[in-house]
BAPALO-835318 format. One record per residue: residue in three letters; x, y, z of N, C-alpha, C in turn. Coordinates in Angstrom, 2 decimals, decimal comma. Atoms other than C-alpha are relative to their C-alpha. Example, Ala and Ser with C-alpha at 12.3 -4.5 7.8 and 13.67 -1.06 7.14 Angstrom:
// BAPALO-835318
> resn n.u n.v n.w ca.u ca.v ca.w c.u c.v c.w
> ALA 0,89 -1,19 0,00 12,30 -4,50 7,80 0,90 1,20 0,00
> SER -0,82 -1,19 -0,06 13,67 -1,06 7,14 -0,77 1,09 0,73
***
This chain:
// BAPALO-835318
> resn n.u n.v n.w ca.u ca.v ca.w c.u c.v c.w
> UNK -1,43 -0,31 0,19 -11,40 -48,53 43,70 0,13 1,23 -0,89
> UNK 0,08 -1,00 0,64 -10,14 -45,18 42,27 0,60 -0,30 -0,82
> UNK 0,02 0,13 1,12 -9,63 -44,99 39,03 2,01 1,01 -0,11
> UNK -1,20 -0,80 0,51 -5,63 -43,84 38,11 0,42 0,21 -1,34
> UNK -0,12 -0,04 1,33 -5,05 -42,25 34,57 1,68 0,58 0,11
> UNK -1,34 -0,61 0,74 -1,61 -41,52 33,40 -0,52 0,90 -0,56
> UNK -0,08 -1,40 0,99 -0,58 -38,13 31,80 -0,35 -0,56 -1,28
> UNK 0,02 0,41 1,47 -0,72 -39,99 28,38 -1,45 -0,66 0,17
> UNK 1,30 0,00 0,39 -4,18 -41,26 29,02 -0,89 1,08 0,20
> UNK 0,59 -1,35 -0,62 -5,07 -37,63 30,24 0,45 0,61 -1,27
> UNK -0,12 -0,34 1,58 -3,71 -36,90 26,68 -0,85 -0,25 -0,83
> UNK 0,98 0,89 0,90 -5,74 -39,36 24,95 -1,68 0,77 0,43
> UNK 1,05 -0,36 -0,38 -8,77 -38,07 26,48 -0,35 1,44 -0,07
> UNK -0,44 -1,36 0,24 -7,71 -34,39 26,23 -0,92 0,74 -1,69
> UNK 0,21 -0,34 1,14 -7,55 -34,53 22,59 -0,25 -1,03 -1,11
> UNK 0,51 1,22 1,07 -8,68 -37,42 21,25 1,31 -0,43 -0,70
> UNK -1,46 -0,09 1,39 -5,04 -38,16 19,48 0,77 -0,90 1,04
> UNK -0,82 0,73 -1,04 -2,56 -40,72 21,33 1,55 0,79 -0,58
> UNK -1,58 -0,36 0,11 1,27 -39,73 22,00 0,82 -0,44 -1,43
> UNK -0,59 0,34 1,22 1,81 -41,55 18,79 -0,40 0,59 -1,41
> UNK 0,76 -0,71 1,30 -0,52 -39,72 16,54 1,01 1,60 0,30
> UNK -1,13 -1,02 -0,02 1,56 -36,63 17,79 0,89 -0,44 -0,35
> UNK -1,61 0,52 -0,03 4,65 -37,86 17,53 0,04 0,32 -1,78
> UNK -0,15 -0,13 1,27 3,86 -38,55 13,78 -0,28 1,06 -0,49
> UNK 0,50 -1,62 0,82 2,12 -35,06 13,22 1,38 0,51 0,19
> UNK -1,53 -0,78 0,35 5,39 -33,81 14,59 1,11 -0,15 -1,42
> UNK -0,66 0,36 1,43 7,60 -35,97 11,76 -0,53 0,85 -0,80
> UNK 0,54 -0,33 1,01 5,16 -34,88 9,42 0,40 1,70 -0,43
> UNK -0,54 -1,17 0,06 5,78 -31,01 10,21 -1,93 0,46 0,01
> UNK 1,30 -0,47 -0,43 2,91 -28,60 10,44 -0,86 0,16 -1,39
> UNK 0,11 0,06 1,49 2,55 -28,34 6,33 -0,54 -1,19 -0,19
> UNK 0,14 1,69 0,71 2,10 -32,15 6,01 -1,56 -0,17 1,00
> UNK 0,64 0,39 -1,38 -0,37 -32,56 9,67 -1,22 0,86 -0,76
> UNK 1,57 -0,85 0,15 -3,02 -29,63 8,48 -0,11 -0,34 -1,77
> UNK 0,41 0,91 1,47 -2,88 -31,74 4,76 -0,17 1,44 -1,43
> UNK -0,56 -1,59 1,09 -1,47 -27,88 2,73 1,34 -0,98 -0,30
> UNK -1,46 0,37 -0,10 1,76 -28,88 1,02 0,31 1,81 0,19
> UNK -1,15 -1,26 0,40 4,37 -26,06 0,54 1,15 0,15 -0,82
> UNK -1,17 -0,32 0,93 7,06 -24,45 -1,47 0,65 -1,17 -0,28
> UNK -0,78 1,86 -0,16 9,29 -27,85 -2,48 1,06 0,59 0,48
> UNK -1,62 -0,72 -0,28 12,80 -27,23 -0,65 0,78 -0,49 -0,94
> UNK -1,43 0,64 0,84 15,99 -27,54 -2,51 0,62 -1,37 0,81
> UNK -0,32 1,55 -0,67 17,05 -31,11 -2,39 1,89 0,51 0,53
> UNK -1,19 0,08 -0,48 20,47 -31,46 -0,33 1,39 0,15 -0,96
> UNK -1,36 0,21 0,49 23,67 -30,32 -2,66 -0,52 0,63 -1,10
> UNK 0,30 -0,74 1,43 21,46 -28,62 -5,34 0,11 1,45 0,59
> UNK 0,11 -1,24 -0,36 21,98 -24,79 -6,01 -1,43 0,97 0,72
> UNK 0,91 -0,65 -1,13 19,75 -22,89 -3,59 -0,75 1,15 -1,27
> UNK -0,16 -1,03 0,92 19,72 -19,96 -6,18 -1,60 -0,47 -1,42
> UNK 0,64 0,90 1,29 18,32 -22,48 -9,28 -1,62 -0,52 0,46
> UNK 1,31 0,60 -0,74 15,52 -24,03 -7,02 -0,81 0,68 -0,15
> UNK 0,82 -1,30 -0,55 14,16 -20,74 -5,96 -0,40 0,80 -1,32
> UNK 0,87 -0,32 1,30 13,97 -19,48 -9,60 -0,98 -1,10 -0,76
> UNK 0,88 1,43 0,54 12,01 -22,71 -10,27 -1,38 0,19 0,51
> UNK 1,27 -0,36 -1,22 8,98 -21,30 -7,85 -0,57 0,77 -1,21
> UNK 0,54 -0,64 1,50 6,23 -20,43 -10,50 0,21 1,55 0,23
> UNK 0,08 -1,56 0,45 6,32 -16,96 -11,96 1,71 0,50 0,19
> UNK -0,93 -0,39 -0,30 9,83 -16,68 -9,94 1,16 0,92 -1,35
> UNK -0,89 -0,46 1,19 12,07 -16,19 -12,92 -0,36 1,32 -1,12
> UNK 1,33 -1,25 0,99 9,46 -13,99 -15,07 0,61 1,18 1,42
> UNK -0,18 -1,60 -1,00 9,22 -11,22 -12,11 1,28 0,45 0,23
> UNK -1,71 -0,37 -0,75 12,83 -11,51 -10,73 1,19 0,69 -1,60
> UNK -0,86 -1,27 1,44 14,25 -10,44 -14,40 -0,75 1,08 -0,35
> UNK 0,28 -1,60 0,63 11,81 -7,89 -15,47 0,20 1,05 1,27
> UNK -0,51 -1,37 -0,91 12,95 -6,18 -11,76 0,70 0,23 -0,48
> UNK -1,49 -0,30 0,33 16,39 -6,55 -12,91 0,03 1,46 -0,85
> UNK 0,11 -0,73 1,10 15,59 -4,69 -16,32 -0,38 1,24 0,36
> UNK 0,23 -1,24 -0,04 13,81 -2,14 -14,98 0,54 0,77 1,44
> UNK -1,15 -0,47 -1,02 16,34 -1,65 -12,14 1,20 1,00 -0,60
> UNK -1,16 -0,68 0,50 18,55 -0,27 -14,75 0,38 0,85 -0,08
> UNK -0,35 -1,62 -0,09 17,88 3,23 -14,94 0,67 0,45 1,55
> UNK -0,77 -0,50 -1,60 19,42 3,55 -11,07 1,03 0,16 -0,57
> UNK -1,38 0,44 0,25 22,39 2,24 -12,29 0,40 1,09 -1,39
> UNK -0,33 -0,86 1,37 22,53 4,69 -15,70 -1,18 1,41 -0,27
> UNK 1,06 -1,59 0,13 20,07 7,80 -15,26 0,92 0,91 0,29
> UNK -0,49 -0,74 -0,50 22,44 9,45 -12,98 1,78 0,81 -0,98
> UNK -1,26 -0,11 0,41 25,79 8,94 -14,73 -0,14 0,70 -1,54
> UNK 0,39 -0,62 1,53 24,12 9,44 -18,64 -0,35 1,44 0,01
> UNK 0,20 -1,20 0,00 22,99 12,78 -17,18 1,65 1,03 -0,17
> UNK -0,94 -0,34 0,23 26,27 13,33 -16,40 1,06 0,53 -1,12
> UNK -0,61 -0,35 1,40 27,83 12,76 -19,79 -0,63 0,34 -1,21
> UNK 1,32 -1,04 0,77 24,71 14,32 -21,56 0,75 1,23 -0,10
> UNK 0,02 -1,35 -0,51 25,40 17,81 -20,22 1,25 0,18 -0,27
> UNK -1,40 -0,06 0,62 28,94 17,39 -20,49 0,54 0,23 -1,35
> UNK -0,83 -0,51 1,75 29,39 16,97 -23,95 -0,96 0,96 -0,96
> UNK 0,56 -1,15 0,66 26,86 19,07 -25,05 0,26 1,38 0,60
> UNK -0,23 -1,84 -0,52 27,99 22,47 -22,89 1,33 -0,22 0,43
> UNK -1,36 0,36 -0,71 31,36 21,01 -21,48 0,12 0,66 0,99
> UNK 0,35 -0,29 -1,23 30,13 22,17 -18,33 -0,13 -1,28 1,31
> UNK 0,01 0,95 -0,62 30,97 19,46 -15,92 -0,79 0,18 1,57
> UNK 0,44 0,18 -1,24 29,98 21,18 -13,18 -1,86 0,15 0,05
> UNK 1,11 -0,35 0,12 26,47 22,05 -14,40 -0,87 -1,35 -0,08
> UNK 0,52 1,50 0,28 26,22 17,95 -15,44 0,11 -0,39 1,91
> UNK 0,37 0,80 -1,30 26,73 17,26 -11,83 -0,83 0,81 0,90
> UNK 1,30 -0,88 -0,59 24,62 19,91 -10,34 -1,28 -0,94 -0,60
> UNK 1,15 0,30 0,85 21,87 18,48 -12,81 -0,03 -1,44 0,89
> UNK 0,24 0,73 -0,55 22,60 15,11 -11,59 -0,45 -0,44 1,37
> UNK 0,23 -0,21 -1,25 22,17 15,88 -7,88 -1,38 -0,28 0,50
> UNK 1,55 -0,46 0,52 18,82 17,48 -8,78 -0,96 -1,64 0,12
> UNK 0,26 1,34 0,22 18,23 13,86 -9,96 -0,20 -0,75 0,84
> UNK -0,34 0,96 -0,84 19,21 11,67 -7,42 -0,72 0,80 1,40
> UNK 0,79 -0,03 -1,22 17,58 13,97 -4,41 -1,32 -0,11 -0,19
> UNK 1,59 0,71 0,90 14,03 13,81 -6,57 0,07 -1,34 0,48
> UNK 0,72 1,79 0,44 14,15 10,25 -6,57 0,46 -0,59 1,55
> UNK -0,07 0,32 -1,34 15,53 10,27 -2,43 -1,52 0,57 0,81
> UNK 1,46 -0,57 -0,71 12,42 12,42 -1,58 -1,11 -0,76 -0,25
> UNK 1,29 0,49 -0,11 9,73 10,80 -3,43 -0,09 -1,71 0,05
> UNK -0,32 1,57 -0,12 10,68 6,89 -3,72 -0,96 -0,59 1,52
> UNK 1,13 1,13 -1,03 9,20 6,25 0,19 -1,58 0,64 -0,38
> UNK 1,07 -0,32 0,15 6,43 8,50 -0,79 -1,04 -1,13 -0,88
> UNK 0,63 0,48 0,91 5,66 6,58 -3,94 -0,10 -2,03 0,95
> UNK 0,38 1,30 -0,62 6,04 3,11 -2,00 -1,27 0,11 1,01
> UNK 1,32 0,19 -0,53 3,08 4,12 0,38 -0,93 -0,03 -0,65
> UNK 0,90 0,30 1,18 1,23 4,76 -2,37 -0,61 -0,88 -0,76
> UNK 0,18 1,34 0,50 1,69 1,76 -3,68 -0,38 -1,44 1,10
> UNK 0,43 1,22 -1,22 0,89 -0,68 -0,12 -1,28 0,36 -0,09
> UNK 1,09 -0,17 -0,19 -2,40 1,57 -0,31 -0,97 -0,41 -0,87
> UNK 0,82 0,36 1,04 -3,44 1,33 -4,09 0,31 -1,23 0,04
> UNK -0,51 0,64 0,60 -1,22 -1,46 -5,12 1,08 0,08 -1,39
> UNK -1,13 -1,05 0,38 1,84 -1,26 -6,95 -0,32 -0,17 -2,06
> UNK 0,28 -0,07 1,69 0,25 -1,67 -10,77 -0,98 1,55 -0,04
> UNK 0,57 -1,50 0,64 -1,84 1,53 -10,53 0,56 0,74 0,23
> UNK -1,23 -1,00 -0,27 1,15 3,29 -8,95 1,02 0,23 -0,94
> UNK -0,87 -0,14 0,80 3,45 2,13 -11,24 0,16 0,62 -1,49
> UNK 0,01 -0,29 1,55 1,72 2,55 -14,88 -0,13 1,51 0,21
> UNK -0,70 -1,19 -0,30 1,59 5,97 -14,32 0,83 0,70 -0,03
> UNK -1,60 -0,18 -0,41 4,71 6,53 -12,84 1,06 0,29 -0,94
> UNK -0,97 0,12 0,61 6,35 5,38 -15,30 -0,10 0,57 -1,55
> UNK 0,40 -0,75 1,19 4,54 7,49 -18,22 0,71 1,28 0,50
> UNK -0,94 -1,09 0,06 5,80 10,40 -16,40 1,25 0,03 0,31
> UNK -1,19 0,30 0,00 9,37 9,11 -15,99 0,10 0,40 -1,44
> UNK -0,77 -0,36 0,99 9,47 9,06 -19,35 -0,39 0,91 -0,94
> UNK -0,25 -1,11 0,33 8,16 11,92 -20,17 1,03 1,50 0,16
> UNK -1,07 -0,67 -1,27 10,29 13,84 -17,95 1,51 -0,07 -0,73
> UNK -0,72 0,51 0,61 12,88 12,05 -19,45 0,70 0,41 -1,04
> UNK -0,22 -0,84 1,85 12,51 13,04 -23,55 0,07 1,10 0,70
> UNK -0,16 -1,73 0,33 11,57 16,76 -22,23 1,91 0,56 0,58
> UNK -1,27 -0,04 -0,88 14,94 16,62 -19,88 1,40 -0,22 -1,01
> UNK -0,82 0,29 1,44 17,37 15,11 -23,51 -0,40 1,14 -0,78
> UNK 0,12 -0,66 1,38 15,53 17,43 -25,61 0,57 1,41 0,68
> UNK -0,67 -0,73 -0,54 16,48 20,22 -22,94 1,41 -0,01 -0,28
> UNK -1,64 0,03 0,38 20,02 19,20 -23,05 0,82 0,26 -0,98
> UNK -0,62 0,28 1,34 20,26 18,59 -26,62 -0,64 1,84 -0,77
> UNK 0,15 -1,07 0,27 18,96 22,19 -26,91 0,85 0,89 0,37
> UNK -1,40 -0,62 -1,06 21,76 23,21 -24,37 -1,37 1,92 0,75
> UNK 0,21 -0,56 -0,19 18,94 25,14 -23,06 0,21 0,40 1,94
> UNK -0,01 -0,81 -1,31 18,71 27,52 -19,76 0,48 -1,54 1,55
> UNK -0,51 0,65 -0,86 20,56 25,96 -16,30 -1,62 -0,80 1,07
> UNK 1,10 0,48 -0,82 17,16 25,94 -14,51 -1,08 -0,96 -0,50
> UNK 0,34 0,74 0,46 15,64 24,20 -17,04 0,08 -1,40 -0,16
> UNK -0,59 1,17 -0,53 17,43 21,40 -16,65 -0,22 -0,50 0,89
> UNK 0,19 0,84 -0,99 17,40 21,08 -13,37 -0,95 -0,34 0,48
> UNK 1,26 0,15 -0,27 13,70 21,08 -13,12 -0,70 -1,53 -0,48
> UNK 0,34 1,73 0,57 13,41 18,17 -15,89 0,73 -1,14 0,42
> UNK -0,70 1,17 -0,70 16,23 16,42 -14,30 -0,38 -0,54 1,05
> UNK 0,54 -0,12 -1,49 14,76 16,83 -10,83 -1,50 -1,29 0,00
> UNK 1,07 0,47 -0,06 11,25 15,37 -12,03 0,35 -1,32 -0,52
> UNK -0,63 1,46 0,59 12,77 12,46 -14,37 0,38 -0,60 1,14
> UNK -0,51 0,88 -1,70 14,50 11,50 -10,97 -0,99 -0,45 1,38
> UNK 0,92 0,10 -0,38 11,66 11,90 -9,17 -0,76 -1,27 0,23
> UNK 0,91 1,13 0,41 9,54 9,51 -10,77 0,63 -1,03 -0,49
> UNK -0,86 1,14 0,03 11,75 6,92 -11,58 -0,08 -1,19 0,76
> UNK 0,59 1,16 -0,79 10,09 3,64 -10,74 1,07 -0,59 0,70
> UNK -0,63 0,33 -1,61 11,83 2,15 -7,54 -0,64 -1,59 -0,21
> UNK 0,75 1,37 0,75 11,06 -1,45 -8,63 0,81 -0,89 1,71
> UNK -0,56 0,94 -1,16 13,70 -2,91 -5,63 -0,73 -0,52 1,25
> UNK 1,39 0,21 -0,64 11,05 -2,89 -2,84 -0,97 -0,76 -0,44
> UNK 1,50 0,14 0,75 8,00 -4,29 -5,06 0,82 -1,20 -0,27
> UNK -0,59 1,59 0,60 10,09 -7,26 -6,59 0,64 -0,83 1,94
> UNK 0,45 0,51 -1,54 10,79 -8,13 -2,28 -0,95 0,03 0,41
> UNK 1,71 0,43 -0,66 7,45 -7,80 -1,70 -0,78 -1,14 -0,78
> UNK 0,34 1,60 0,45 6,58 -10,46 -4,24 0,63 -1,03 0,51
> UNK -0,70 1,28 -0,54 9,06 -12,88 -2,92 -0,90 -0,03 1,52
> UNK 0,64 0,42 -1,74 7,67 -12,32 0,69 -1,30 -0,60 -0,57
> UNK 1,03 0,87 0,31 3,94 -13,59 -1,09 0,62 -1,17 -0,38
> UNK -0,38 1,46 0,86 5,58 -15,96 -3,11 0,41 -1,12 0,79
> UNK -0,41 0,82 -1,15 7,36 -17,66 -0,30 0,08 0,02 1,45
> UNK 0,38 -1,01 -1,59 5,62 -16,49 2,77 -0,06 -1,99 0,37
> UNK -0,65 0,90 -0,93 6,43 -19,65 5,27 0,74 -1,26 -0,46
> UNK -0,71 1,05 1,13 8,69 -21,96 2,99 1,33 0,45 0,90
> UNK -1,27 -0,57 -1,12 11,96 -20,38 5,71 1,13 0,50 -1,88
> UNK -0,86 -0,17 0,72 13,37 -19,28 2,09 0,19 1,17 -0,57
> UNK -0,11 -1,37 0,29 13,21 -16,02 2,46 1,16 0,34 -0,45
> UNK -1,74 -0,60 -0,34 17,16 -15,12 3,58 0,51 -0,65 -1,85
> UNK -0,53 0,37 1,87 18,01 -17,03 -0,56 -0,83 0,67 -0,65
> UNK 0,35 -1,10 0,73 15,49 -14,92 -2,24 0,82 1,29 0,29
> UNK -0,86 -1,45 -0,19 16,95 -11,62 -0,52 1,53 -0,05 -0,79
> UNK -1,64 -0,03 0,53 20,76 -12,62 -1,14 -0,70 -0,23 -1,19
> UNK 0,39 0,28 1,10 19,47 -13,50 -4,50 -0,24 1,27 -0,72
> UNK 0,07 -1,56 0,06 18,37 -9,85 -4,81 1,18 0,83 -0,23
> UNK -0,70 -0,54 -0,01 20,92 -8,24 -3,73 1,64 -0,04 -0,54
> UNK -0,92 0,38 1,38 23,55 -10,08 -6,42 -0,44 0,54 -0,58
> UNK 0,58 -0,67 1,22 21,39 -8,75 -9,13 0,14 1,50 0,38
> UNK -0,31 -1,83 -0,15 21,67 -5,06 -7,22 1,15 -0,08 -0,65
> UNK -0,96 -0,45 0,42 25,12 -5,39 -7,57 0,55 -0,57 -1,33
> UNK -0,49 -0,28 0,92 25,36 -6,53 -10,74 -0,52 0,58 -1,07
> UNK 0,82 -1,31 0,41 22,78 -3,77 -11,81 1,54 1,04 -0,39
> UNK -1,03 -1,32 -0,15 25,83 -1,33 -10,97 0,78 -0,15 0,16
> UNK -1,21 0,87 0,79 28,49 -3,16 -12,42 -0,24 0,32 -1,29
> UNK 0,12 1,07 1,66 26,94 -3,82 -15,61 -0,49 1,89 -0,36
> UNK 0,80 -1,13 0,06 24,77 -0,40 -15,67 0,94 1,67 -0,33
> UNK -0,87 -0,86 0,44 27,57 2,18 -15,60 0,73 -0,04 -1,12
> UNK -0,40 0,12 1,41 29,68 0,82 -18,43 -0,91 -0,04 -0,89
> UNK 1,13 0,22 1,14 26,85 0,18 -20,49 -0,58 2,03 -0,36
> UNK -0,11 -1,65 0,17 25,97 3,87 -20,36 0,78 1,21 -0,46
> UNK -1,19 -0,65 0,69 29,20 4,91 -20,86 0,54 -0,36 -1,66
> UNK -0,57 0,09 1,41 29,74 3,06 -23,81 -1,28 0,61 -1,01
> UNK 1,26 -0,71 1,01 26,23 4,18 -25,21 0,59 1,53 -0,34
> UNK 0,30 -1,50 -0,27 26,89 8,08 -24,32 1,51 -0,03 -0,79
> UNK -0,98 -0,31 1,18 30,57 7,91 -26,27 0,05 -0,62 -0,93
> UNK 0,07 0,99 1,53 30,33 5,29 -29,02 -1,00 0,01 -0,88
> UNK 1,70 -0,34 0,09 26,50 6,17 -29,69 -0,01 1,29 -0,73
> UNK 0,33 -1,37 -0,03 25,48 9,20 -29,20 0,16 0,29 1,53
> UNK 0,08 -0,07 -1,20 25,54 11,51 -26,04 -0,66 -0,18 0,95
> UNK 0,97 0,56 -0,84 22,29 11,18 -25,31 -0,87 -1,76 -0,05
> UNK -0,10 1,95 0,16 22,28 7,35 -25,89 -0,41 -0,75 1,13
> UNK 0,03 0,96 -1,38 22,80 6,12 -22,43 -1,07 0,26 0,78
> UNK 1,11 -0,60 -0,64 19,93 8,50 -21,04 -1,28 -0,55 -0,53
> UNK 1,10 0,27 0,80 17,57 7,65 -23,53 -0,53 -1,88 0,27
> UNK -0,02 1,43 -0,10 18,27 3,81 -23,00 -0,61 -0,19 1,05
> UNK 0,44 0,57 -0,94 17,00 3,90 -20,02 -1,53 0,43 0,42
> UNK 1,62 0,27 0,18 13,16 4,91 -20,58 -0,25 -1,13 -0,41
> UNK 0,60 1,54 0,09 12,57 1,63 -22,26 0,41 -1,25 0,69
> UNK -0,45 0,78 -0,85 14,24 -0,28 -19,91 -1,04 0,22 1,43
> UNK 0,96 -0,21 -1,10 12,08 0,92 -17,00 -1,28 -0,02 -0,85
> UNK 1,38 0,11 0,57 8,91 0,83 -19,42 -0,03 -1,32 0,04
> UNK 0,03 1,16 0,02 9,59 -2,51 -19,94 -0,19 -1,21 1,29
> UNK 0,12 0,55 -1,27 10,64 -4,00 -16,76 -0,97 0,48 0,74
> UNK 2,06 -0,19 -0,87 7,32 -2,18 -15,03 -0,66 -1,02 -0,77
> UNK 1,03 0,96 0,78 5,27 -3,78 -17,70 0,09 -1,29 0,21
> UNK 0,15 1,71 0,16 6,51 -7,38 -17,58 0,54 -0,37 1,80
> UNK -0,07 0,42 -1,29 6,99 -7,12 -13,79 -0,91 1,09 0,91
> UNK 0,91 -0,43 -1,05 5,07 -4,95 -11,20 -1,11 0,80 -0,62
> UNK 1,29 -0,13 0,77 2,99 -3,27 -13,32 -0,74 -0,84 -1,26
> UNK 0,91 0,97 0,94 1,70 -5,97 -15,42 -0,71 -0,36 0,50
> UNK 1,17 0,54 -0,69 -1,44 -7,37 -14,78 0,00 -1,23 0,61
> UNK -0,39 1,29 -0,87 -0,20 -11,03 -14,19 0,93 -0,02 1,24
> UNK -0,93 -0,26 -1,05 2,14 -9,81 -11,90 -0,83 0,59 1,32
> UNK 1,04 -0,85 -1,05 -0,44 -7,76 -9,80 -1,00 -0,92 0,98
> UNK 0,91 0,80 -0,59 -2,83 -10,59 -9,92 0,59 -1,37 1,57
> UNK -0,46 0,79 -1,20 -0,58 -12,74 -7,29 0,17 1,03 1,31
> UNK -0,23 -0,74 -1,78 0,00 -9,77 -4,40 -1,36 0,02 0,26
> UNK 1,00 0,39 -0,82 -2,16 -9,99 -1,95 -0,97 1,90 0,34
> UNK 0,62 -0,88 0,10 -4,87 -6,99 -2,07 0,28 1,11 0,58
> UNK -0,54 -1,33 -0,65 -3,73 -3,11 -1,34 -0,66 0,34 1,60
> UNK 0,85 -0,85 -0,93 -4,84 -1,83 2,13 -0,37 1,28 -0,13
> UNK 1,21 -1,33 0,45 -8,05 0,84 1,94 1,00 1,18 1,06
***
């Protein structure tokens, strides 16, 4: 007599596993079945936001981007009222600033390849020595009220090099929570802190550069980018979690 197997004993025999041992790998999910856990999700009704800074290191990296996000938000504008009140040349402060802001449109993707190839801690410490050198020589220019081209050369390079931290703090979240589906709440998560980078970042500059001094608000923002590199993409604990530069 011939022998008749069902599809489900043509399963069983397949893969050694019965319809029920699937069934439960399915429940289980593919995290639970190959015996890896993963990321913990946010339990049902808790903030999404709170969870996700709860993911080790999360909180550490995601503020020292913030910090050293700041000079975007106050390089451009402090140049502005630099130049201004020292020559009352408004138009020479926004020429200068221009200078600034196309520096730091030209080299920014440059300096991000740089950084996928080395990795972004030998890109950054660097970087951010000549930011702020660039920086002092670019104030002490101002505060000299010296020559137009002068300016725009130190403004140009200060802008230049001006660590670009926004990129590098999303590329840790993509390690940090590479298949956890919690990407899309890290990003929005991000991009609150952009905008309240440049919210918070303009007044703050402004009140430095008239209540201060002029060059107050400019100056404030070398140690703010020294800092935030250091205790986020260029720090060494920070480095040691991305996943190795490509040669």
């Amino acid at each position: 007599m011939t022998e008749v197997r069902t599809g489900q004993d043509q399963d069983r025999i397949g893969d050694g596993s019965t319809g029920q041992d699937r069934t439960s790998q399915r429940r289980a999910g593919p995290g639970r079945a190959g015996g890896r856990g993963r990321e913990q999700e946010p339990q049902p009704g808790g903030n999404a936001y709170v969870a996700l800074l709860r993911s080790p290191g999360a909180l550490r990296f995601s503020a020292a981007g913030a910090l050293g996000r700041m000079p975007m938000a106050m390089f451009g504008l402090g140049t502005i009222l630099l130049i201004a009140a020292v020559t009352g040349r408004y138009g020479a402060a926004g020429t200068v600033a221009a200078a600034g802001s196309v520096g730091y449109a030209i080299c920014a993707p440059q300096i991000g390849r740089l950084a996928d190839r080395f990795g972004q801690r030998r890109v950054l410490r660097p970087l951010t020595l000549v930011f702020a050198a660039s920086s002092i020589a670019f104030i002490a220019a101002a505060q000299a009220r010296a020559a137009l081209w002068l300016l725009l050369v130190t403004g140009a390079l200060a802008g230049a090099s001006m660590p670009g931290l926004g990129s590098m703090v999303r590329a840790r979240w993509s390690t940090l929570l590479a298949g956890s589906g919690r990407m899309h709440t890290a990003f929005a998560l991000e991009s609150v802190i952009d905008e309240m980078i440049f919210i918070v970042g303009p007044a703050l500059v402004t009140l430095l550069a008239t209540e201060v001094r002029p060059a107050a608000g400019t100056r404030s923002a070398v140690p703010s980018a020294a800092s935030g590199t250091d205790r986020g993409p260029g720090g060494r604990r920070w480095s040691a979690g991305l996943p190795s530069p490509s040669a």
